[in-house]
C-alpha positions in Angstrom: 5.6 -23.0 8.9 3.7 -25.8 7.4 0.5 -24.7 8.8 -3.4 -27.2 9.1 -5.0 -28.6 6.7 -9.2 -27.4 7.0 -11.6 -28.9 5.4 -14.1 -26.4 4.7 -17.8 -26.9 3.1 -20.9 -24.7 1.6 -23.9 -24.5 3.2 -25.7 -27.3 2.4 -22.2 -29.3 2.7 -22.6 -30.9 -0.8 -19.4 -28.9 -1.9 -16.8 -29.8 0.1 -13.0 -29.4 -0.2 -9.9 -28.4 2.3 -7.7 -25.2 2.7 -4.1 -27.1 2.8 -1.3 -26.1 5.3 -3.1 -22.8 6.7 -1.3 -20.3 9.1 -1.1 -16.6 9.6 2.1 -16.9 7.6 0.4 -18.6 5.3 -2.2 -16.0 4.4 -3.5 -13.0 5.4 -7.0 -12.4 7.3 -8.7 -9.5 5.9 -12.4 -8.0 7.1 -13.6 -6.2 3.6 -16.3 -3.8 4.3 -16.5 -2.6 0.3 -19.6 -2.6 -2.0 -18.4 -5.3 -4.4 -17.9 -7.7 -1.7 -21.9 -6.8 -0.3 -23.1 -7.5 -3.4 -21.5 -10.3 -4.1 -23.9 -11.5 -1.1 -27.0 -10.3 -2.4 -26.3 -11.8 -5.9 -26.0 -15.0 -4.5 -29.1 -14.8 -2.2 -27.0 -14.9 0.6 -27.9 -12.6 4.0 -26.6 -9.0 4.0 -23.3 -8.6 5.6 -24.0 -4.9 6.4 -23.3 -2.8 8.2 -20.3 -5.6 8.7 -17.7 -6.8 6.9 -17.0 -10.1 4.7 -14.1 -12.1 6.7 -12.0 -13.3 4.0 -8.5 -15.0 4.0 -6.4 -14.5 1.4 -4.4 -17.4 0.1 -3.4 -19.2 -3.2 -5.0 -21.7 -5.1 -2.0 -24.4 -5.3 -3.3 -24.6 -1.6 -7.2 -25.3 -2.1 -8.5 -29.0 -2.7 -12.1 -29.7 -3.7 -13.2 -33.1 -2.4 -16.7 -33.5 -3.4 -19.2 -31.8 -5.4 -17.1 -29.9 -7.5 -19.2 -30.2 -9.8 -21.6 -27.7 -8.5 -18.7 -25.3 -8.1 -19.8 -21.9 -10.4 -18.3 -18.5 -11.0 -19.8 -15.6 -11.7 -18.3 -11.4 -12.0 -20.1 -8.9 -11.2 -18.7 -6.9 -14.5 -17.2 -8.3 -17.4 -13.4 -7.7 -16.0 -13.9 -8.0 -11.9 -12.8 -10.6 -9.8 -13.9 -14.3 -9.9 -16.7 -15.1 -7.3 -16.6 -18.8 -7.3 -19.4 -20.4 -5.6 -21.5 -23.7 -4.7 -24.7 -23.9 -7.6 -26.5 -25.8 -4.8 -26.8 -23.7 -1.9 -25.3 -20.2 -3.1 -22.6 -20.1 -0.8 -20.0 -17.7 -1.7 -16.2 -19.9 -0.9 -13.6 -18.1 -3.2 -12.4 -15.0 -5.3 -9.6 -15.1 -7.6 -8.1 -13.1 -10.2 -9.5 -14.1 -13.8 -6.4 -15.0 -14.9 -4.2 -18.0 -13.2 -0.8 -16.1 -13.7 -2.0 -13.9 -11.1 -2.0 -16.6 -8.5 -4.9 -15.3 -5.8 -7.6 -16.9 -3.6 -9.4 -14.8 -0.9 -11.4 -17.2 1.1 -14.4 -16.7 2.9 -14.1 -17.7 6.3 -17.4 -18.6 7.8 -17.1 -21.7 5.5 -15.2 -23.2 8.0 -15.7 -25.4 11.2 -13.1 -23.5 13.3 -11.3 -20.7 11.6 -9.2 -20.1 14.8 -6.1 -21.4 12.8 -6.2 -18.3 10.5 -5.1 -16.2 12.8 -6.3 -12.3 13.8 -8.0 -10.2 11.6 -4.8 -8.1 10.4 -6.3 -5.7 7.7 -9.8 -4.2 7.3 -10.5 -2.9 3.9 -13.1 0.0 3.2 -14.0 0.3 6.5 -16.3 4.0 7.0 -13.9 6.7 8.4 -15.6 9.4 11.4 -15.4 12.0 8.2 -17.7 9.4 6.1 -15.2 8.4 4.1 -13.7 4.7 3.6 -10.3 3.9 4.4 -8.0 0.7 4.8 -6.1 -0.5 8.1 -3.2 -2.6 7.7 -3.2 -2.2 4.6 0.7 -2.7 4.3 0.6 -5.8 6.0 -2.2 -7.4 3.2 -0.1 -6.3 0.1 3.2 -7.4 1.4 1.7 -10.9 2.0 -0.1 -10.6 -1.6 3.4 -10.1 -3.5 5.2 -12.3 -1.3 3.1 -15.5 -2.0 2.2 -14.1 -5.9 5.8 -13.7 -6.7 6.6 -17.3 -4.8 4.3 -19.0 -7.0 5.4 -17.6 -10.4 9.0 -18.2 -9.6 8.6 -21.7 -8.9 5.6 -22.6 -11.0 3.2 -23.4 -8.5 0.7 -21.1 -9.9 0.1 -23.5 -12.7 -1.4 -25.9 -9.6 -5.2 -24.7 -9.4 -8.2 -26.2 -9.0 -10.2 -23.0 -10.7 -8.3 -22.7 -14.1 -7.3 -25.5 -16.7 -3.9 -26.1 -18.6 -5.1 -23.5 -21.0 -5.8 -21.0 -18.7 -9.7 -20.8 -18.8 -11.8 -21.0 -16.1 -13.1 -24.3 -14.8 -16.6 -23.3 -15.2 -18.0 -20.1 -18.0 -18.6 -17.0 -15.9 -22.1 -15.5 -15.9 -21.4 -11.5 -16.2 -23.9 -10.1 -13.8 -25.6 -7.8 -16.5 -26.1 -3.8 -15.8 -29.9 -4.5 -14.8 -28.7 -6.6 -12.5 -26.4 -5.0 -10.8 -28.1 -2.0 -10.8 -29.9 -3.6 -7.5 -27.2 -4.9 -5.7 -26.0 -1.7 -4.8 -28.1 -0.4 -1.8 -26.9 2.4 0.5 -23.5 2.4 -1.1 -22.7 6.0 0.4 
């Protein structure tokens, strides 16, 4: 399935790019409900999803195009090896998170940084979500890591993860990741029970 093409934007719209061919075979839609993602948020000054979830939709980069303003595209980590949180220096506005390495070929998407995100399909997994007993457990979780290895191990046997707009030849990052420092973080973590 060949899927739309979306162009997609950050808050203030001076980041702009397009998610290319986008289906629900394409990707997967995922509502995350765990601490990393909620403070991913409140690092970046942007509201507090909670007691929601952060809609995500997890693709790969060889499908992301940045239009305009890439130049105030930054990425930070909340610890010195956790994901990628690539984001518009302008407004805040969280857009991506990949893997800090391009050989593991990952974007997850957030999805309110779209128009209309009706072409991603149903939410098919929720991630952390707060069980009766107070635990957190995943639902659909099968679904999520089937589409993860299926696209991963696509792009590595054809070379296509090479084709990124967030790594260089070399394999560093586009931009130098700030590492949220300890103090920092400390404060991000509200409520986490």
């Amino acid at each position: 399935m060949a899927g739309a093409d979306l162009p997609f934007a950050c808050d203030c719209r001076t980041l702009r790019g397009t998610l290319l061919g986008v289906s629900p075979t394409n990707g997967t839609r995922v509502e995350c409900y765990c601490h990393d993602c909620r403070a991913t948020e409140l690092y970046a000054g942007q509201p507090d999803p909670a007691p929601g979830g952060v809609q995500l939709y997890q693709t790969v980069p060889d499908r992301v195009r940045f239009d305009a303003g890439k130049d105030q595209l930054a990425v930070f980590s909340l610890s010195d090896k956790g994901l990628l949180q690539w984001q518009a220096r302008c407004c805040g506005a969280i857009l991506f998170k990949t893997m800090r390495t391009p050989k593991m070929p990952f974007a997850s998407f957030r999805t309110d940084r779209l128009e209309d995100d009706s072409a991603l399909g149903p939410v098919v997994a929720r991630a952390f979500v707060r069980k009766p007993n107070g635990k957190r457990g995943n639902e659909g979780g099968l679904k999520f890591m089937f589409g993860f290895a299926k696209r991963a191990l696509s792009r590595r046997i054809t070379g296509l993860w090479k084709q990124t707009p967030f790594f260089n030849a070399d394999g560093t990052p586009v931009r130098n990741i700030h590492v949220v420092s300890d103090k920092e973080r400390a404060g991000l973590y509200p409520n986490r029970g």
